[in-house]
C-alpha positions in Angstrom: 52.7 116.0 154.6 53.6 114.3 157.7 56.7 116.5 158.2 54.9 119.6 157.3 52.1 119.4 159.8 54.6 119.2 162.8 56.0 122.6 161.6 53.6 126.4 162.2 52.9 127.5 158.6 54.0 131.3 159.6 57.8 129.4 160.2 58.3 128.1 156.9 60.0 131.3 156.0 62.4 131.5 158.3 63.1 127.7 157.8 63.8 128.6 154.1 65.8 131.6 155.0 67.9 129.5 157.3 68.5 126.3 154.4 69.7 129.6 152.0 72.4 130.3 154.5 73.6 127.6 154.8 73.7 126.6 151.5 76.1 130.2 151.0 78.0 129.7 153.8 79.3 125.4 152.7 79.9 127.0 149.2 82.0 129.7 150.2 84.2 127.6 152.7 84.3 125.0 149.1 85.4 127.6 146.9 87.9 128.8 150.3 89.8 125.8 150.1 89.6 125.2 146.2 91.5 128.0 146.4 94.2 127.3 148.4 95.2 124.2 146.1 97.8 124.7 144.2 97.1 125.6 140.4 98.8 123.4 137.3 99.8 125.2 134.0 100.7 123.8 130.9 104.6 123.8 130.1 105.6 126.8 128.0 108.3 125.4 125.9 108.6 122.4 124.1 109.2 119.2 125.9 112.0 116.5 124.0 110.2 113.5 122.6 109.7 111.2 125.8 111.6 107.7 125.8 109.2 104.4 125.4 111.5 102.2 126.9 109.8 101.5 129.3 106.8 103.0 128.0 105.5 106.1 129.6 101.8 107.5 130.4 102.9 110.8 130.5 100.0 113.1 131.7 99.3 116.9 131.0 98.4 119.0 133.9 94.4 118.7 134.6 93.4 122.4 134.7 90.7 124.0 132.8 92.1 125.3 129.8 93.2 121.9 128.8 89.8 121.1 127.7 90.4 124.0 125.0 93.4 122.3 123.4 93.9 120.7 120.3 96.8 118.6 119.9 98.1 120.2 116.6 98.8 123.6 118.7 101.3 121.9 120.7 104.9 120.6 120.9 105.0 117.0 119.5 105.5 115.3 123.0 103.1 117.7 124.3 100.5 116.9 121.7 101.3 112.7 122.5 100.6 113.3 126.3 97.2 114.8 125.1 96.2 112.1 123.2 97.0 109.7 125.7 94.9 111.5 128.0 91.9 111.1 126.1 93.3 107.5 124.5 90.9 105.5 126.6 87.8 106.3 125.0 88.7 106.3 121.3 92.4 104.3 121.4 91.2 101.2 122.8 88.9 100.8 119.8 91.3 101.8 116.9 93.8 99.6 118.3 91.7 96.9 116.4 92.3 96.7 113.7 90.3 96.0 110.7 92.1 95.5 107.6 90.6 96.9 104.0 90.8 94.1 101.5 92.3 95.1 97.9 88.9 94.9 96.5 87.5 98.0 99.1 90.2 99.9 98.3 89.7 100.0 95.2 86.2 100.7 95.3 86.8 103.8 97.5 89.6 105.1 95.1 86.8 104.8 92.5 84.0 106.7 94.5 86.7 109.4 95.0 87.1 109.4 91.6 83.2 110.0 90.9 83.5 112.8 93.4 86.1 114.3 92.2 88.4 113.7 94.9 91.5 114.1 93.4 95.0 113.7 95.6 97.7 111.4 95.6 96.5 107.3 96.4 98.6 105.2 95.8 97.2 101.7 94.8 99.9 100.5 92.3 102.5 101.4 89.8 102.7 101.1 86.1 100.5 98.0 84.6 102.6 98.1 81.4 105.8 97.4 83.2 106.9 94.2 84.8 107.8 96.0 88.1 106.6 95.4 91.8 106.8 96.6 95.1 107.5 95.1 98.6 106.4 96.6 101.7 106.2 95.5 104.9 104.2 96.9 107.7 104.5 97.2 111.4 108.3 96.9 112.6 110.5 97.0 113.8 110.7 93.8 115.6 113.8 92.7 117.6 114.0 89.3 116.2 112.1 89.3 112.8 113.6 92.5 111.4 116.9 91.4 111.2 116.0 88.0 109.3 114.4 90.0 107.4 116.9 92.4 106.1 119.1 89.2 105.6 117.0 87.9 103.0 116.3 90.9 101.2 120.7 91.3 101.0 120.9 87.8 99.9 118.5 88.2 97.4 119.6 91.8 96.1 115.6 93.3 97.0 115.2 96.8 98.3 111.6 97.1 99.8 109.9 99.7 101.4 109.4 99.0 105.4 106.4 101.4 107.0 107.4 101.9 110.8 105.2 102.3 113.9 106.8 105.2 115.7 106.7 103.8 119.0 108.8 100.3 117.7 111.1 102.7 116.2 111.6 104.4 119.7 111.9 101.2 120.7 114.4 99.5 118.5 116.5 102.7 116.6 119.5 100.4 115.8 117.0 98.7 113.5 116.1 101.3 111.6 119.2 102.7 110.8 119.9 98.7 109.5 117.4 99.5 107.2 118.1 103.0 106.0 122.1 102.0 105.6 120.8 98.9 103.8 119.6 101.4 101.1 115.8 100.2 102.0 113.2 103.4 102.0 111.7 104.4 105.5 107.9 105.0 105.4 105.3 106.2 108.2 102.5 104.2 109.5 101.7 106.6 112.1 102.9 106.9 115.9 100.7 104.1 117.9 99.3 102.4 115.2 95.8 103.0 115.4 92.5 103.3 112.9 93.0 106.9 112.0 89.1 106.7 110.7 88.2 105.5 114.7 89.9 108.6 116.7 88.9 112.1 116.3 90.2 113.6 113.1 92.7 116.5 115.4 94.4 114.0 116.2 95.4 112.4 112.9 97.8 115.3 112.2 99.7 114.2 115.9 100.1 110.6 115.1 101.9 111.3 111.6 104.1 113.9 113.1 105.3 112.1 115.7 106.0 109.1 113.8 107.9 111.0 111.4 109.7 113.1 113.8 111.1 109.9 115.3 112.4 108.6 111.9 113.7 111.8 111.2 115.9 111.8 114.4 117.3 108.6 113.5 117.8 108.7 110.2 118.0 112.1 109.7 116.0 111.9 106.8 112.4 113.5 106.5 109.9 110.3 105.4 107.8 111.2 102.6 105.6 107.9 102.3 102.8 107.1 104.7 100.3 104.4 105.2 97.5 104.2 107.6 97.1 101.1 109.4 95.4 98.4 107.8 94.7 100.8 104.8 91.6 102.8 106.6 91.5 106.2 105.8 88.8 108.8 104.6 89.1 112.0 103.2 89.9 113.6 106.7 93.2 111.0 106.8 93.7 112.1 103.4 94.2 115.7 103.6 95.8 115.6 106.5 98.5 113.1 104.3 98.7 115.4 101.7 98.9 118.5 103.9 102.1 117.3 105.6 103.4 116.2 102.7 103.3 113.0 102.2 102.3 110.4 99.4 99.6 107.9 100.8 100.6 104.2 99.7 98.2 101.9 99.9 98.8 98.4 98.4 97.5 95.8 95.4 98.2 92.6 96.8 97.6 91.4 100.6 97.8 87.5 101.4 97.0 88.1 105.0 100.1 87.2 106.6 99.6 88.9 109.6 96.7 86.4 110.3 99.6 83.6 110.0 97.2 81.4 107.4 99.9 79.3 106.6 103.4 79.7 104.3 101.8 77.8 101.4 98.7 80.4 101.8 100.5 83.6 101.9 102.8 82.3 98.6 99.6 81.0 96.9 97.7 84.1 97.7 100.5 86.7 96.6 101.4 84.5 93.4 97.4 84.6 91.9 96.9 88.4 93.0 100.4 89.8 91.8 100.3 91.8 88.3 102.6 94.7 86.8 103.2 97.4 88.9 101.8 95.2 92.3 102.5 96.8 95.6 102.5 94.0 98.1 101.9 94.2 101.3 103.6 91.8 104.1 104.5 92.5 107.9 107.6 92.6 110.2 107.0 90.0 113.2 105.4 87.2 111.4 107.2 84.1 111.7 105.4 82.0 108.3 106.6 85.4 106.3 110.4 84.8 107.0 109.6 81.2 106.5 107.9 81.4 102.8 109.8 84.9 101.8 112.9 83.5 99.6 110.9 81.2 97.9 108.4 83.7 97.0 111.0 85.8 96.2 112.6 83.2 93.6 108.9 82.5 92.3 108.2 86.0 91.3 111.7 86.8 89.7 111.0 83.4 87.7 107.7 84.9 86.3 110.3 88.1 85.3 108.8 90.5 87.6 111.9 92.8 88.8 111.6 93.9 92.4 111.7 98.4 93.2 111.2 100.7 95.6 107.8 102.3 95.7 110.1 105.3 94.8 110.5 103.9 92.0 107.4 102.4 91.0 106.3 105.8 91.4 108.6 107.1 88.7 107.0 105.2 86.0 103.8 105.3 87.6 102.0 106.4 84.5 
């Protein structure tokens, strides 16, 4: 009010018709020199697979029809620099991970069931046969994988290893170790994330990748995937099925990865395991390598006879 009475009522009109112009005029100089910028498009053809070593934070172009993408349109390595454009708000949380105990995934298999939700889950193979799986999760690693495949030679095993796509980037040479070892490669996506904690277009992206990168260096399509730390929903599932792949899950998990101790993990893994047990272990933990041949020896002394999940799937039923 103070303002106001300084100011003749009959000139409030001009004074509003003089804020209006200059309002117009600082937009149009704005939009002027927006437009002088120079204006990003998306590449047009498919971009190779980008190396991770070092690691890369590849960025697509910021213009405005980026917003109207969805990762599953593009190139692979296109369709990567997208998600990790938008990684900070959802990958930072599905990096944790949060592993489903035997028990949960059983219970959701069973709730599936009651809802008629078919599809391939794979929990375990043949309860009338003395059979049993080994997988193990989250290689390659430059030091533990090799140890690894060691023991497995010396003890005539052939396990299933799940790879991260990135580690595979990473490490090739270990990969093909396994492959020429006669062990089967499986997926566990790209970056290794809760598929169930990023937005369901990209779930598609991080199973492609990965399996384009085993693909290259094996030359072998993977038809076996796992999500990380067993989370999925029905989203992860048909997006599995749809690229087809078998989704392997896993009857018996002593926790390694936690590193709970050797006698732990053996213990553990010796009171869970039955016929047709798929066992769950990872690449890059230390007690694992330590305890692995004498669980080995263990389980072959209670007859069990050691497959791939190949195989286990065979006589499944």
């Amino acid at each position: 009010m103070k303002i106001l009475s300084c100011v003749r009522l009959d000139a409030l009109p001009r004074l509003f018709a003089f804020s209006l112009l200059c309002t117009s005029i600082l937009c149009n100089a704005g939009t002027a020199f927006c437009q002088t910028l120079p204006r990003q498009t998306l590449p047009s053809q498919a971009l190779p697979l980008r190396p991770l070593v070092p690691r890369l934070r590849t960025r697509l172009p910021q213009n405005s029809i980026r917003v109207q993408l969805s990762p599953n349109l593009l190139p692979a390595a296109a369709a990567l620099a997208l998600v990790e454009s938008e990684r900070d708000e959802y990958w930072l949380n599905a990096k944790r991970e949060v592993y489903k105990s035997t028990l949960e995934l059983v219970a959701q298999r069973q709730v599936e069931l009651d809802r008629g939700l078919l599809g391939d889950r794979i929990l375990r193979g043949n309860p009338n046969r003395r059979e049993i799986a080994l997988t193990i999760d989250d290689g390659p690693h430059p030091v533990y994988t090799p140890e690894l495949l060691q023991i497995l030679a010396q003890n005539g095993i052939k396990a299933t290893f799940f790879v991260v796509g990135e580690q595979a980037e990473r490490y090739p040479e270990l990969i093909r170790a396994e492959s020429d070892a006669g062990h089967a490669i499986g997926n566990h996506t790209y970056d290794h994330v809760s598929l169930i904690k990023i937005p369901p277009q990209y779930i598609d992206t991080e199973i492609k990748a990965c399996g384009e990168v085993i693909n290259r260096i094996t030359g072998k399509s993977p038809h076996l995937f796992r999500p990380p730390g067993g989370e999925y929903n029905r989203s992860v599932a048909e997006a599995t099925e749809a690229l087809g792949y078998k989704l392997v899950l896993y009857s018996d998990d002593p926790g390694d990865y936690a590193e709970p101790g050797t006698q732990v993990i053996e213990k553990r893994t010796l009171d869970m395991i039955s016929n047709g047990g798929i066992i769950l272990l990872h690449d890059g933990s230390a007690q694992t390598l330590t305890i692995l041949p004498q669980l080995i020896q263990r389980l072959k002394a209670r007859g069990f006879q050691f497959v791939s999940v190949d195989q286990l799937l065979k006589t499944e039923r």
